[in-house]
N, C-alpha and C positions, 0 to 999 in steps of 0.2 A: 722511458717506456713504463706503462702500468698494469703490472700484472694480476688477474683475476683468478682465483680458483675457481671450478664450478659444482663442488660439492663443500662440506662443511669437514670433512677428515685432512681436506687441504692435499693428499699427495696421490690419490687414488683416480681422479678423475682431470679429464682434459683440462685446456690451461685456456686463458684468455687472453692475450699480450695484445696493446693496444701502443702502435707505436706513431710518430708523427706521420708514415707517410702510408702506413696501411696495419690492419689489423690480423691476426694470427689466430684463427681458434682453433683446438685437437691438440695433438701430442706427434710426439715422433713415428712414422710410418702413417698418419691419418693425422691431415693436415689440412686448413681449407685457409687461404692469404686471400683479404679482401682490402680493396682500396679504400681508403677513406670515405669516398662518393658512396660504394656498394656497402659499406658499416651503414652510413646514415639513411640508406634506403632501407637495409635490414630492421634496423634500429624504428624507422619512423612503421615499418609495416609489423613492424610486433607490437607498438604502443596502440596502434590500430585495431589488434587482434585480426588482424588477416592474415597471421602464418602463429 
């Protein structure tokens, strides 16, 4: 699993965990679990600048 911080203080802001079968962004109580498929549509439409 690879985990991302998403700010530069590293402990303060939500977390990125990218694991083989789906990925993980937020923190404990605000959580959002996407599958692989839904990362790489995420992924292709923010390279895009359409979100």
């Amino acid at each position: 699993m690879k985990i991302v911080t998403l700010c530069s203080s590293g402990s303060c802001c939500p977390v990125l965990k990218i694991g083989e079968t789906q990925v993980e962004i937020g923190e404990d109580g605000n959580l959002c679990v996407l599958t692989m498929e839904q990362w790489q549509t995420l992924k292709d439409k923010i390279v895009k600048n359409e979100v």
